[in-house]
VONU-769459 format. One record per residue (C-alpha): residue number from 0; residue in one letter; z, x, y negated. Coordinates in nm, 4 decimals, padded with zeros to 6 digits. Last residue first. Example, Ala and Ser with C-alpha at 12.3 -4.5 7.8 and 13.67 -1.06 7.14 Angstrom:
BEGIN
{k=1&r=s&pz=00.7140&px=01.3670&py=00.1060}
{k=0&r=a&pz=00.7800&px=01.2300&py=00.4500}
END
This chain:
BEGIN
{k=69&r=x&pz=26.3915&px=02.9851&py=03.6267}
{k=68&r=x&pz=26.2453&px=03.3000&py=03.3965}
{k=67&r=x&pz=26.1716&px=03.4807&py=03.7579}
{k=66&r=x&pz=25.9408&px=03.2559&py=03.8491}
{k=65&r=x&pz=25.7245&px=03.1601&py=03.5826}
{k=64&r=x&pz=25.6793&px=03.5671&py=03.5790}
{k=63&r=x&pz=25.5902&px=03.5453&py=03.9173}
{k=62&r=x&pz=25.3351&px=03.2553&py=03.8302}
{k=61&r=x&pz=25.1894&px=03.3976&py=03.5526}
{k=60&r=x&pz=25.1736&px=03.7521&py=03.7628}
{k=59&r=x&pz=25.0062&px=03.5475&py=04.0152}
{k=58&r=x&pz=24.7052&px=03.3758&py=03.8048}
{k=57&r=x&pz=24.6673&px=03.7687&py=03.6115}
{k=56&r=x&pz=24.5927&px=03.8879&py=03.9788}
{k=55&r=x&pz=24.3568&px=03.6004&py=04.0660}
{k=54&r=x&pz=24.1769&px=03.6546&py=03.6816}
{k=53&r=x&pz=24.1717&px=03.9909&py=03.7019}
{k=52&r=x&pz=23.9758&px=03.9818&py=04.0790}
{k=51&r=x&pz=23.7269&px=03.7525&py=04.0354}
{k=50&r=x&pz=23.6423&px=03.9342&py=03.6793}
{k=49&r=x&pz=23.6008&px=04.3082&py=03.9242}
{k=48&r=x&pz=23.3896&px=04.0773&py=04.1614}
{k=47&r=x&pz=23.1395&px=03.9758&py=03.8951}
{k=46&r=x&pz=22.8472&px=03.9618&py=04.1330}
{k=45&r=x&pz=22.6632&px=04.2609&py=04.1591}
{k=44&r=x&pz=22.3564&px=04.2283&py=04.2891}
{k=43&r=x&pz=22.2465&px=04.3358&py=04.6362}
{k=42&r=x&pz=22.5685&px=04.1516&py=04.7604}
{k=41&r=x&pz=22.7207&px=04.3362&py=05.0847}
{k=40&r=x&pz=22.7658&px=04.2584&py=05.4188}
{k=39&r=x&pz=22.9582&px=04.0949&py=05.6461}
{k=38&r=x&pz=22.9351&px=03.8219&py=05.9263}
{k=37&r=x&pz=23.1368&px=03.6642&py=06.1199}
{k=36&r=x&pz=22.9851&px=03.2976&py=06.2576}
{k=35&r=x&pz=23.3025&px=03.2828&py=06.4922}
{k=34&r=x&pz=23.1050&px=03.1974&py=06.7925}
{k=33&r=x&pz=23.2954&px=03.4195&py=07.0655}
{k=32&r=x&pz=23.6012&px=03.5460&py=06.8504}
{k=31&r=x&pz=23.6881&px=03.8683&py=06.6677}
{k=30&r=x&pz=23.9653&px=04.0303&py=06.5608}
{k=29&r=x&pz=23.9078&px=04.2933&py=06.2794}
{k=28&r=x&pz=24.0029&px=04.6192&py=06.2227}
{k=27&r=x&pz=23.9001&px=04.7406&py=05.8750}
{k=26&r=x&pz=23.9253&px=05.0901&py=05.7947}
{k=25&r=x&pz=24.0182&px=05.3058&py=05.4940}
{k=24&r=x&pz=23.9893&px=05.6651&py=05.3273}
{k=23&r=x&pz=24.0510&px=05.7093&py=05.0164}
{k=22&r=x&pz=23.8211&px=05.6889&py=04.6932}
{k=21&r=x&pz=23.7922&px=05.3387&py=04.6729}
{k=20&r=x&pz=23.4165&px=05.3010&py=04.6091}
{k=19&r=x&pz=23.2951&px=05.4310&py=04.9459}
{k=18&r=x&pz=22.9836&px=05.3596&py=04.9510}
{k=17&r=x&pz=22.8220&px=05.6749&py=04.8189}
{k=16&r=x&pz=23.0134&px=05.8416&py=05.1040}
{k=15&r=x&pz=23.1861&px=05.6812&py=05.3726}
{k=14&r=x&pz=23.2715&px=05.2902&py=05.4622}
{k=13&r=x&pz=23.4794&px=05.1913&py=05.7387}
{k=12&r=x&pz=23.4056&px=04.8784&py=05.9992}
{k=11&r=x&pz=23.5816&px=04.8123&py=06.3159}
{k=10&r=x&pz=23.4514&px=04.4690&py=06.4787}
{k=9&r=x&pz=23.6939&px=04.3998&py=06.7566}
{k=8&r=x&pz=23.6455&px=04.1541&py=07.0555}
{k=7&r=x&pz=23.6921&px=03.8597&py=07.2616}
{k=6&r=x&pz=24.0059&px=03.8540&py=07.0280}
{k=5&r=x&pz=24.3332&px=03.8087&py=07.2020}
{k=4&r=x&pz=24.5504&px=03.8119&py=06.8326}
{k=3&r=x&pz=24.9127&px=03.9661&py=06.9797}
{k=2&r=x&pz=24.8212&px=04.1481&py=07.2133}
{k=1&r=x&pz=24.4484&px=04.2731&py=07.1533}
{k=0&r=x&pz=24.5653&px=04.3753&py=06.8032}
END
């Protein structure tokens, strides 16, 4: 990552336990710049994110399926 992106640093971020809502392991590695404004956290309400998410995914199917009828 330092290679190829030359971040001034790297935030590394993995959540365990209770917060851990994917049930397998992950981590995010992420390049970071001097004055970026990077910030993350999570809502305190939830916010719809599983609707966000069906409507993106059924957006590209419509579109790969547009795509492959051509």
């Amino acid at each position: 990552m330092k290679e190829v992106f030359h971040p001034d640093g790297i935030t590394i971020c993995q959540n365990g336990g209770i917060f851990n809502d994917l049930m397998h392991y992950h981590m995010h590695l992420i390049p970071r710049y001097k004055g970026d404004g990077f910030s993350w956290s999570e809502p305190l309400q939830p916010h719809g994110a599983e609707r966000h998410l069906q409507k993106t995914r059924d957006r590209i199917l419509q579109v790969l399926t547009k795509e492959t009828r051509v």
